[in-house]
MIDOSE-1310 file (N, C-alpha, C; in nm, 2 decimals, decimal comma, always signed):
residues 234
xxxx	+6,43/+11,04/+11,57/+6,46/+11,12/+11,46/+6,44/+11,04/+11,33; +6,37/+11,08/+11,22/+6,36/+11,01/+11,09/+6,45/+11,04/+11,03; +6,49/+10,95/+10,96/+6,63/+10,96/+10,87/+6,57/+10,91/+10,73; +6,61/+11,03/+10,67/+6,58/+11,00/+10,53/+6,64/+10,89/+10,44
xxxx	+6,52/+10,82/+10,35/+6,61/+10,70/+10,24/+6,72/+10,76/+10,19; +6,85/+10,73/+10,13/+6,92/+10,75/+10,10/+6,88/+10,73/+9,93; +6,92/+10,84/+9,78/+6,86/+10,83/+9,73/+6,96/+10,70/+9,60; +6,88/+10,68/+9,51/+6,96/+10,57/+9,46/+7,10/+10,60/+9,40
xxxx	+7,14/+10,55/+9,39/+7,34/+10,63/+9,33/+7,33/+10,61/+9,24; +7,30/+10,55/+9,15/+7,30/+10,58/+8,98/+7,25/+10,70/+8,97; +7,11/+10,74/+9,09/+7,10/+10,91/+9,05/+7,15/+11,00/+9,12; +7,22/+10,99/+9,22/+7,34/+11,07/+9,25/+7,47/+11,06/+9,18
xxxx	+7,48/+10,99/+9,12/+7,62/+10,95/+9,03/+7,62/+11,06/+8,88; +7,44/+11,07/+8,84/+7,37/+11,12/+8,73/+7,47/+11,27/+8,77; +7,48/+11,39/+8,90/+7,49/+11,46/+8,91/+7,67/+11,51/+8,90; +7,73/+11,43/+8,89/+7,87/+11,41/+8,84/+7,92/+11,50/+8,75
xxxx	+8,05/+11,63/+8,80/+8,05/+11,69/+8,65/+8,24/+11,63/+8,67; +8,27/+11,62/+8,52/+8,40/+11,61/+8,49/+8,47/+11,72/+8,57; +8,60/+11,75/+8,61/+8,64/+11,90/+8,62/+8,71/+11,96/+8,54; +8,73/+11,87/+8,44/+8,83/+11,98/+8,32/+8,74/+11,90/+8,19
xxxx	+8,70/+11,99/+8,07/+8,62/+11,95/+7,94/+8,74/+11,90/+7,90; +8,68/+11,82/+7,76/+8,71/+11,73/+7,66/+8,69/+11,63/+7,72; +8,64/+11,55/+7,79/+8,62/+11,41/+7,81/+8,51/+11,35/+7,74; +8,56/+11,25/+7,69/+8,51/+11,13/+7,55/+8,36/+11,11/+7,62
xxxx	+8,27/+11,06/+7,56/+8,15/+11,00/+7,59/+8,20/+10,86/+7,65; +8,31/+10,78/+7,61/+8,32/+10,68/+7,67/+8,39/+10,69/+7,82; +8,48/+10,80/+7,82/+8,50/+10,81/+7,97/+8,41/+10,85/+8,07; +8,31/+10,96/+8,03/+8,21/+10,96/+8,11/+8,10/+10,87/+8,16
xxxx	+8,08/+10,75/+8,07/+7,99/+10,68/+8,08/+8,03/+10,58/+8,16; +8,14/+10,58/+8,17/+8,25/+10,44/+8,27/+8,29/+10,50/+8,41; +8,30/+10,68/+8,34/+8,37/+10,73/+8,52/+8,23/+10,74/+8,60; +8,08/+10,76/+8,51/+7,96/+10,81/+8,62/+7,92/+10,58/+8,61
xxxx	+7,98/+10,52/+8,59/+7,93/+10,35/+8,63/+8,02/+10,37/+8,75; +8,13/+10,39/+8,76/+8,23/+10,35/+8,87/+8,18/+10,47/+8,96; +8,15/+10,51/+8,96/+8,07/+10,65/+9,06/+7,97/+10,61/+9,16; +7,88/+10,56/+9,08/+7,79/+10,45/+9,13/+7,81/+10,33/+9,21
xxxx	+7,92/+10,30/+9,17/+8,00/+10,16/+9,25/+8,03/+10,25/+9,41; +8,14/+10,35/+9,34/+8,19/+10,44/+9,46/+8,10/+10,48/+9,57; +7,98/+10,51/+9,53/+7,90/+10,56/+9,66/+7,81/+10,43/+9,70; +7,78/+10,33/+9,64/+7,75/+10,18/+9,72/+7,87/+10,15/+9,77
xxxx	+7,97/+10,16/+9,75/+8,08/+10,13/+9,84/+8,09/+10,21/+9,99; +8,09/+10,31/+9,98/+8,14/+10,40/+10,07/+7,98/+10,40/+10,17; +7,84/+10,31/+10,15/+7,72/+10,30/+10,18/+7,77/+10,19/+10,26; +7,85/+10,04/+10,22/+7,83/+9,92/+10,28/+7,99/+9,96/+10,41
xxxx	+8,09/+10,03/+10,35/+8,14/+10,09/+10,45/+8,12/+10,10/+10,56; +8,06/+10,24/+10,54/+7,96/+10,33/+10,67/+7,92/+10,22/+10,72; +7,80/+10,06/+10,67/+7,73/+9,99/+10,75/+7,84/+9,90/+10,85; +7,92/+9,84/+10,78/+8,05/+9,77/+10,85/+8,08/+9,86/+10,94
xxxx	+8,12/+9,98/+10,97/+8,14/+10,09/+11,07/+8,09/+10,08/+11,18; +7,93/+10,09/+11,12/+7,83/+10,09/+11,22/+7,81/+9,95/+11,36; +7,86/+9,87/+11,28/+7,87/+9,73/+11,30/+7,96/+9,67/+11,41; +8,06/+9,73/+11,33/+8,20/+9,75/+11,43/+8,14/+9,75/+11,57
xxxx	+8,10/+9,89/+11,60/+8,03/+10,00/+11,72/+8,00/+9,89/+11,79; +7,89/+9,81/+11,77/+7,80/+9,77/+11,79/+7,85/+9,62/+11,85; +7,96/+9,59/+11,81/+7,96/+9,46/+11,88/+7,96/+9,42/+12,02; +7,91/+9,30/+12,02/+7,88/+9,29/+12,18/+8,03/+9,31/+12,26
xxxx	+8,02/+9,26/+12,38/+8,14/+9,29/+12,52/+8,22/+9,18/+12,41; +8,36/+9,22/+12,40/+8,50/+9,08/+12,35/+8,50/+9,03/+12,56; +8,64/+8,97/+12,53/+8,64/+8,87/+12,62/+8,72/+8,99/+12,69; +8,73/+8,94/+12,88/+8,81/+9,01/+12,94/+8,93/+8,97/+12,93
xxxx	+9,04/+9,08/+12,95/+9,19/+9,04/+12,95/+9,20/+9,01/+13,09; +9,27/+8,87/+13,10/+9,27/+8,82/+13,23/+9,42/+8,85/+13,22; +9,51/+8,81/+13,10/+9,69/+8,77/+13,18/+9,70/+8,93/+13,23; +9,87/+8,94/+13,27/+9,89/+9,06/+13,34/+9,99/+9,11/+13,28
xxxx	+9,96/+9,16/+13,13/+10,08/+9,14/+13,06/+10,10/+9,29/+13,11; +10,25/+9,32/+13,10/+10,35/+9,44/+13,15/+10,41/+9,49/+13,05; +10,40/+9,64/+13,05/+10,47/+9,68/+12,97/+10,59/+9,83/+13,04; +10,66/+9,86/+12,90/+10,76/+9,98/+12,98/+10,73/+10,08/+12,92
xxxx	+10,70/+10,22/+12,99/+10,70/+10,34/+12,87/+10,81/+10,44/+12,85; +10,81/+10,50/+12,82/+10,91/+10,57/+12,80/+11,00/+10,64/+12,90; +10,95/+10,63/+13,02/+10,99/+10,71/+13,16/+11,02/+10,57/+13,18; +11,03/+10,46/+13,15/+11,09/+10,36/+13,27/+10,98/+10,29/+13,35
xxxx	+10,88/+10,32/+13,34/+10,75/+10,31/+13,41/+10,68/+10,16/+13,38; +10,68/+10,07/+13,50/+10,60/+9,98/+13,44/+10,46/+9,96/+13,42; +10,39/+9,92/+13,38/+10,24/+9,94/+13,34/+10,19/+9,81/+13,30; +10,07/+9,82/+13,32/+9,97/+9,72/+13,26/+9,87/+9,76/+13,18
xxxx	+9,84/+9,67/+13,11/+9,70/+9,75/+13,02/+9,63/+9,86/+13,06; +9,56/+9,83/+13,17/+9,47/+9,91/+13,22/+9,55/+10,07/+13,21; +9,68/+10,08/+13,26/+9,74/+10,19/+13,29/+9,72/+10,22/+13,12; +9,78/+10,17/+13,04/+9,80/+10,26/+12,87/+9,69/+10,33/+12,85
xxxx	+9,55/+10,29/+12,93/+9,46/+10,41/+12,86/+9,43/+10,54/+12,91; +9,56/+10,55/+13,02/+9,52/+10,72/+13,09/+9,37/+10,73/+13,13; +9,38/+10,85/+13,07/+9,18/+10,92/+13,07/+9,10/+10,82/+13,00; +9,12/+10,75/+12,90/+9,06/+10,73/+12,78/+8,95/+10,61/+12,84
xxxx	+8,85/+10,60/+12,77/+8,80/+10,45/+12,74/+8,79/+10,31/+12,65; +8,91/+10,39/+12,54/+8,98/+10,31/+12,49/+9,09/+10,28/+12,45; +9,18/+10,21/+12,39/+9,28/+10,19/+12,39/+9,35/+10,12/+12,21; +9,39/+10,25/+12,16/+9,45/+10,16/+11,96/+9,57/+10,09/+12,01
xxxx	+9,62/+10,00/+11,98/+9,75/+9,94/+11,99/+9,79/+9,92/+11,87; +9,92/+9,89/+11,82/+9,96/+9,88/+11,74/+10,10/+9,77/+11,73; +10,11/+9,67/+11,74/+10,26/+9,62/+11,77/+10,34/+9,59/+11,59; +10,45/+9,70/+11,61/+10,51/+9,68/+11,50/+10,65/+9,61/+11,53
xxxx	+10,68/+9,55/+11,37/+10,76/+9,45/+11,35/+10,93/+9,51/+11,39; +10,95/+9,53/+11,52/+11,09/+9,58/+11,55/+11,13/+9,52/+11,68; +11,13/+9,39/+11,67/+11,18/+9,33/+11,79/+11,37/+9,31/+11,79; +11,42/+9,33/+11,89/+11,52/+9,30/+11,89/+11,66/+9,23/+11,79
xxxx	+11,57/+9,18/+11,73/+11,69/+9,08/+11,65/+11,69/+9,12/+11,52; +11,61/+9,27/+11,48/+11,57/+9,33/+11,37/+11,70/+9,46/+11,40; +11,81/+9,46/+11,28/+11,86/+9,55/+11,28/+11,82/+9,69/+11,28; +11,73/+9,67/+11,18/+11,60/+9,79/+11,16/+11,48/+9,72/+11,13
xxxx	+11,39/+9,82/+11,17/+11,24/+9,82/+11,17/+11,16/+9,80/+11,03; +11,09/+9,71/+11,03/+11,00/+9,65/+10,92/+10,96/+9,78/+10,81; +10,99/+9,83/+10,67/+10,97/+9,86/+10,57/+10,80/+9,97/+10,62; +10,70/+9,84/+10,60/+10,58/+9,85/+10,59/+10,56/+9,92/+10,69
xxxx	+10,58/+9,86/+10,86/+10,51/+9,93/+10,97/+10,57/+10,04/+10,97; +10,72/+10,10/+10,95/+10,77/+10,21/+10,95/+10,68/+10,33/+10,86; +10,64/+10,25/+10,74/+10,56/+10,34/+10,63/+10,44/+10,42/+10,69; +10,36/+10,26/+10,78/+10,25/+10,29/+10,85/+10,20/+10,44/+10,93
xxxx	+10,33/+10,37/+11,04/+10,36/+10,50/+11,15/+10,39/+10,60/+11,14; +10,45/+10,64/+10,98/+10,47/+10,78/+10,97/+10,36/+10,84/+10,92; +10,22/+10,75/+10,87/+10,12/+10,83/+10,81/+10,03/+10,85/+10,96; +10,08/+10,79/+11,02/+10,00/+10,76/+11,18/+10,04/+10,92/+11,26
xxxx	+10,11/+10,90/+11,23/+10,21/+11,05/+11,30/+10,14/+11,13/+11,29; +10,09/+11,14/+11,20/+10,06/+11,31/+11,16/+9,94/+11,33/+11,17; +9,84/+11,18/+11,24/+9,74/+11,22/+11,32/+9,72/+11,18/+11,43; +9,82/+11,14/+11,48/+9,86/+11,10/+11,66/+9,76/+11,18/+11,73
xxxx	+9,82/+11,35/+11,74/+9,79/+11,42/+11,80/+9,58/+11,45/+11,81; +9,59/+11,42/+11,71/+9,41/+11,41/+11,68/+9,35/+11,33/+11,71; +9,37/+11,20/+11,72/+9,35/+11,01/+11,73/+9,30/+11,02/+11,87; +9,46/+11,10/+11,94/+9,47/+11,09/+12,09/+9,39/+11,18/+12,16
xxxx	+9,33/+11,27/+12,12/+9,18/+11,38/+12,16/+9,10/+11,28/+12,17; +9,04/+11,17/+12,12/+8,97/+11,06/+12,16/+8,96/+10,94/+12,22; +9,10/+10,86/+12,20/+9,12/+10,75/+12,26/+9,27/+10,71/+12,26; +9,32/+10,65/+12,36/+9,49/+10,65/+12,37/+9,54/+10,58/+12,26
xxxx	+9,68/+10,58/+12,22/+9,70/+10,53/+12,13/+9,83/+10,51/+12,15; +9,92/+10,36/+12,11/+9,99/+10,32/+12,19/+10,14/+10,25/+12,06; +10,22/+10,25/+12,07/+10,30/+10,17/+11,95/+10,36/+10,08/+12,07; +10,35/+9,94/+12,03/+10,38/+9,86/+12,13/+10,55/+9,77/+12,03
xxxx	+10,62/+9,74/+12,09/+10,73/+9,70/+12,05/+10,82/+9,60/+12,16; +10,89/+9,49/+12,08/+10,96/+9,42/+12,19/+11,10/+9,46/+12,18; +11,15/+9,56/+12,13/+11,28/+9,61/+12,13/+11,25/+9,72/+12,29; +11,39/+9,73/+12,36/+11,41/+9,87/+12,45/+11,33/+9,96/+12,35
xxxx	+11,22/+10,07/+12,49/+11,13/+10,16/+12,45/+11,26/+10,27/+12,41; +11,39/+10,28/+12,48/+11,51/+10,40/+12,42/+11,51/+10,34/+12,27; +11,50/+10,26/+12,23/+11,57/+10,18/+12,10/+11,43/+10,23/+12,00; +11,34/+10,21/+12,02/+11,18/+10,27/+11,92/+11,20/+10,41/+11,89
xxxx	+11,21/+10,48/+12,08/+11,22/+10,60/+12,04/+11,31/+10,67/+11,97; +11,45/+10,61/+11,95/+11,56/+10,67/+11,90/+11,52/+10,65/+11,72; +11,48/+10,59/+11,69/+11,47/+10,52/+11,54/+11,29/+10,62/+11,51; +11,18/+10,65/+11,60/+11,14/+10,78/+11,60/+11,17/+10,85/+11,59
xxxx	+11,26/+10,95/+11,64/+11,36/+11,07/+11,65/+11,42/+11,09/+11,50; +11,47/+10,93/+11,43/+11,55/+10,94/+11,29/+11,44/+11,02/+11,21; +11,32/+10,93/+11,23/+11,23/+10,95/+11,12/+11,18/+11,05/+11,16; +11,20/+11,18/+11,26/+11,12/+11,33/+11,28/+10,96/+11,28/+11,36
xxxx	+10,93/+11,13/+11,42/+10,79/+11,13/+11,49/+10,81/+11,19/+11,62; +10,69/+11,24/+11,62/+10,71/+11,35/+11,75/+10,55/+11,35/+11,84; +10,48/+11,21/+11,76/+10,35/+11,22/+11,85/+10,33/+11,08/+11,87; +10,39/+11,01/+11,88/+10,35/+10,85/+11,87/+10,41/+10,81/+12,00
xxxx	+10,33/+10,74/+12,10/+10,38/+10,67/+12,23/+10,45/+10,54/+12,19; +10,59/+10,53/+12,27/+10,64/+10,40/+12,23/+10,61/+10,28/+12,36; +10,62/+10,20/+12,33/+10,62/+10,10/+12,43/+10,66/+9,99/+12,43; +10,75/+9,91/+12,52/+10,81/+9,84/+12,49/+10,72/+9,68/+12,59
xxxx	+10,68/+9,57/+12,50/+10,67/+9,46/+12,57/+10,73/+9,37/+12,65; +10,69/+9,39/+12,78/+10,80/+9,32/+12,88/+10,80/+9,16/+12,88; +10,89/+9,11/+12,85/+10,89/+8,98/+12,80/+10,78/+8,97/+12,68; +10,76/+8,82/+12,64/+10,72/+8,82/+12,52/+10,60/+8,73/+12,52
xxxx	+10,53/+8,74/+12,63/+10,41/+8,67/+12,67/+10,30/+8,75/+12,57; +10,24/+8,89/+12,56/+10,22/+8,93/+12,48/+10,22/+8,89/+12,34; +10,31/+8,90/+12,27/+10,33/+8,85/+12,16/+10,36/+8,72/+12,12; +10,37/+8,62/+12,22/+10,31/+8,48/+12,18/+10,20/+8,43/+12,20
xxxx	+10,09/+8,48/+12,27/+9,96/+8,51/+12,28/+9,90/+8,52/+12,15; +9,91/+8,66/+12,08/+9,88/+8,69/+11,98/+9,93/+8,63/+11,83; +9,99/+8,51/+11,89/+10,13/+8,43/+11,74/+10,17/+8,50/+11,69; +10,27/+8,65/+11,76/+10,32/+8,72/+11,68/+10,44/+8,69/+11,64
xxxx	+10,52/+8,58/+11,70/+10,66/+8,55/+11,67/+10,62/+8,40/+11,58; +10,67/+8,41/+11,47/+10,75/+8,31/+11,40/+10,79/+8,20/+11,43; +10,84/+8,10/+11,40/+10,92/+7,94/+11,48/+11,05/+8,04/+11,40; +11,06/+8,10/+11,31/+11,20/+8,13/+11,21/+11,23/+8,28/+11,31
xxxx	+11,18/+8,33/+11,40/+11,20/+8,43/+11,50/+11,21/+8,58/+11,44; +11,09/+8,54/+11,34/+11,06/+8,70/+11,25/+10,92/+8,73/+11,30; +10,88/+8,83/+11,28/+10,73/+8,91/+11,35/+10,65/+8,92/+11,29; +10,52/+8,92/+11,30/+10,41/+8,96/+11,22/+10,34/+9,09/+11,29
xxxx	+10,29/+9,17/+11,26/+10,19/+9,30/+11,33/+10,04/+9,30/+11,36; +10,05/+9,40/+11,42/+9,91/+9,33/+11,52/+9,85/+9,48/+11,51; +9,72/+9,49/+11,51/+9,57/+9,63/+11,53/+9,54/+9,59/+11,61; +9,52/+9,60/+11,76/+9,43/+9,56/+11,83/+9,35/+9,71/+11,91
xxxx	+9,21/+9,68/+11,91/+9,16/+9,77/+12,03/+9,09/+9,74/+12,15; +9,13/+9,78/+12,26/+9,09/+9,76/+12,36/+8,97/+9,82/+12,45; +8,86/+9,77/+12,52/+8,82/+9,87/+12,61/+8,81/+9,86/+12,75; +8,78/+9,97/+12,82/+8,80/+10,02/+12,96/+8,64/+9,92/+13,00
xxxx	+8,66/+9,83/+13,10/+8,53/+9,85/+13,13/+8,50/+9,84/+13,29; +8,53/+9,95/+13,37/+8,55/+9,98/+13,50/+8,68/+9,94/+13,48; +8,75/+9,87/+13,63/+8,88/+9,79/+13,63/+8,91/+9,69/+13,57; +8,84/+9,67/+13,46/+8,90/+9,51/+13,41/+8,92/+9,62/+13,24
xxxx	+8,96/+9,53/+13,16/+9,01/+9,55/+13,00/+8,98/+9,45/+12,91; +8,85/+9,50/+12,80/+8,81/+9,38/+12,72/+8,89/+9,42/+12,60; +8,86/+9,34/+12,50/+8,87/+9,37/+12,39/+8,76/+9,40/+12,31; +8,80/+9,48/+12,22/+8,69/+9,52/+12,16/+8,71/+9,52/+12,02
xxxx	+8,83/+9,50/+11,91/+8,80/+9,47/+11,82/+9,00/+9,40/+11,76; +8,99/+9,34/+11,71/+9,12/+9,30/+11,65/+9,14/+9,29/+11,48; +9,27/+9,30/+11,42/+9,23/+9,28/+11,29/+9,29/+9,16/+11,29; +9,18/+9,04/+11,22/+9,18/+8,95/+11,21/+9,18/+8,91/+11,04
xxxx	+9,20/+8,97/+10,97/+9,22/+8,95/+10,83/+9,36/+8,87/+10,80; +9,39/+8,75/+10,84/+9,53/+8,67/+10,84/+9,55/+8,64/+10,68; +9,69/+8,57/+10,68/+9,79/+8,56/+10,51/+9,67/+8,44/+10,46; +9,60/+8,32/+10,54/+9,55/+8,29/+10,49/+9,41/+8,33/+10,42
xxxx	+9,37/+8,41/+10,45/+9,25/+8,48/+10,38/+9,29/+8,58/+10,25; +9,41/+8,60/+10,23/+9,39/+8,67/+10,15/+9,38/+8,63/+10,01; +9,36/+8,68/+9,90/+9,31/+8,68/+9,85/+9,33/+8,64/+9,68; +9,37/+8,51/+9,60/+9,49/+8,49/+9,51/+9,57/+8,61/+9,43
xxxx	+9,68/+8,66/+9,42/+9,75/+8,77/+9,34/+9,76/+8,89/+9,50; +9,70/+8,91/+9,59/+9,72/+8,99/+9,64/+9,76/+8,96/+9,86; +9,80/+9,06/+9,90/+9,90/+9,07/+10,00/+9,77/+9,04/+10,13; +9,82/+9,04/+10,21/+9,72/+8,99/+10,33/+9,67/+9,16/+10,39
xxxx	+9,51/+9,20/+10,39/+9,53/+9,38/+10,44/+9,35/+9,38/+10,49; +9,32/+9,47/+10,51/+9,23/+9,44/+10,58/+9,12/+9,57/+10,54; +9,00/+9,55/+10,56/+8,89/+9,68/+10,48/+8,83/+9,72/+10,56; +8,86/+9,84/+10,55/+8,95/+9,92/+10,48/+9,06/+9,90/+10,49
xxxx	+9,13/+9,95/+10,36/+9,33/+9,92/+10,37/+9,36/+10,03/+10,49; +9,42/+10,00/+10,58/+9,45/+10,08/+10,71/+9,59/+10,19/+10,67; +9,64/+10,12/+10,52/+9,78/+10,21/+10,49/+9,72/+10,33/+10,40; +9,76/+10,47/+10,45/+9,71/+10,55/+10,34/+9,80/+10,53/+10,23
xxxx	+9,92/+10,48/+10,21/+10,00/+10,45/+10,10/+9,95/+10,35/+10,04; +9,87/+10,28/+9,98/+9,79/+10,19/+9,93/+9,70/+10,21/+9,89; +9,59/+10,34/+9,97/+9,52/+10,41/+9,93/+9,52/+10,53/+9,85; +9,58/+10,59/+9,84/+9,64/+10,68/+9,77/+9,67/+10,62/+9,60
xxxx	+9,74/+10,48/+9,63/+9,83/+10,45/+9,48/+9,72/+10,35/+9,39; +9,56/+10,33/+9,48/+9,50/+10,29/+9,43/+9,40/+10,32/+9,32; +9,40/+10,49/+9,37/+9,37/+10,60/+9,26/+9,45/+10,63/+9,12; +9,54/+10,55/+9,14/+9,66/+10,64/+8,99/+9,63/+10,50/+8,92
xxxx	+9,66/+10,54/+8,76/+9,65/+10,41/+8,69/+9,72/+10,24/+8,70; +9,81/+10,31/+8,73/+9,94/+10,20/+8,77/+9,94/+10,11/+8,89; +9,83/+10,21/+9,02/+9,75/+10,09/+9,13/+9,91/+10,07/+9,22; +9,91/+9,96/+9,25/+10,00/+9,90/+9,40/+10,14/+9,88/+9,31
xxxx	+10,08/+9,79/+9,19/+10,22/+9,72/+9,12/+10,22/+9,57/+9,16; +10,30/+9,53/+9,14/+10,31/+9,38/+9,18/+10,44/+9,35/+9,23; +10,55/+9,40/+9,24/+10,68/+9,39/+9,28/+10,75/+9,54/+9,36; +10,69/+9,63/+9,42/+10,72/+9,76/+9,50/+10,66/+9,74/+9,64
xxxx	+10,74/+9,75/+9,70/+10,70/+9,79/+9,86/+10,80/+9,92/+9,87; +10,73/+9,96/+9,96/+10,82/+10,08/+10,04/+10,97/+10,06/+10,13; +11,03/+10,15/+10,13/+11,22/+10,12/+10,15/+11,23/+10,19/+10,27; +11,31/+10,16/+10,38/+11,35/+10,26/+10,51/+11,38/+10,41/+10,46
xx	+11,49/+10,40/+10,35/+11,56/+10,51/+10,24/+11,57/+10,46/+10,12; +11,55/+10,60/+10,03/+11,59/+10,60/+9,86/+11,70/+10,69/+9,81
């Protein structure tokens, strides 16, 4: 199939209309430059995407790490992907010795929620936790999630693997995806964007920003801020 050149974005940018009149010559001339930026962006994106796909076999999971679901049920990797041939994981920051659950991943999971049900039409999708799976789910239930699988990591082999625990016995979070390949379980992609890569003035995140709340506040004038994170309650 021939696929057409894509045509240059300054002249697709050209075709830009404001949506409401009165806008200055100088905002037009800055919103159709950043327009142009926008659709080379959204170009090297798609190619990163493509990229992704494309990477060769990751390594096989040899340990035998165990987990609990919600029935009590013990499991191993292989089991979390049901039908699927792949597997989203997500280990958020609510281990045991956390009164309540991390700010941020809570923020995460509730924009996650609301496409669980969609996500999971394609590939399983898992919230992995070292608290009791009763203890995730109940603190679910607070926040009204009603599509998110909880799971609880049995012991903490798992998450020392991954350096998810701290020497100070606080947590860091983890993206990981997995794939099916017959009986064994590779990996297939991790986010690897760590604290030290980030980047002077800004937080450790990964590209795309995986939080719609970041993306969203990226659009308004005022951006992220420099002293706001998100709160359990207001």
């Amino acid at each position: 199939m021939n696929i057409a050149t894509p045509k240059a974005a300054d002249k697709l940018a050209e075709k830009a209309r404001t949506p409401f009149p009165g806008a200055s010559d100088e905002y037009r001339k800055a919103r159709q430059a950043l327009l142009k930026d926008e659709i080379e962006f959204r170009r090297h994106m798609t190619e990163v995407t493509e990229r992704r796909r494309r990477l060769p076999d990751g390594p096989v999971i040899e340990t035998n790490y165990r987990f609990k679901d919600a029935n009590g049920t013990d499991l191993g990797l292989l089991e979390l992907f049901g039908d699927k041939d792949a597997l989203v994981t997500y280990f958020w920051m609510f281990g045991p010795e956390r009164a309540r659950p991390c700010p941020m991943c809570t923020n995460w999971l509730g924009a996650v929620n609301g496409n669980a049900a969609d996500i999971k039409q394609r590939v399983a999708l898992k919230i992995l936790g070292r608290s009791p799976v009763e203890r995730q789910i109940a603190f679910a239930q607070e926040r009204g999630w009603r599509d998110l699988d909880f799971v609880q990591t049995v012991g903490d082999t798992y998450a020392n693997d991954l350096g998810l625990i701290n020497t100070d016995g606080s947590e860091n979070p983890a993206l990981v995806v997995f794939k099916r390949d017959g009986e064994r379980v590779r990996l297939f992609w991790a986010s690897e964007m760590s604290a030290e890569m980030a980047d002077p003035g800004q937080d450790p995140r990964d590209a795309p920003d995986i939080a719609s709340l970041w993306s969203i506040l990226d659009l308004t004038p005022g951006g992220r801020g420099t002293d706001w994170y998100p709160k359990l309650s207001y």
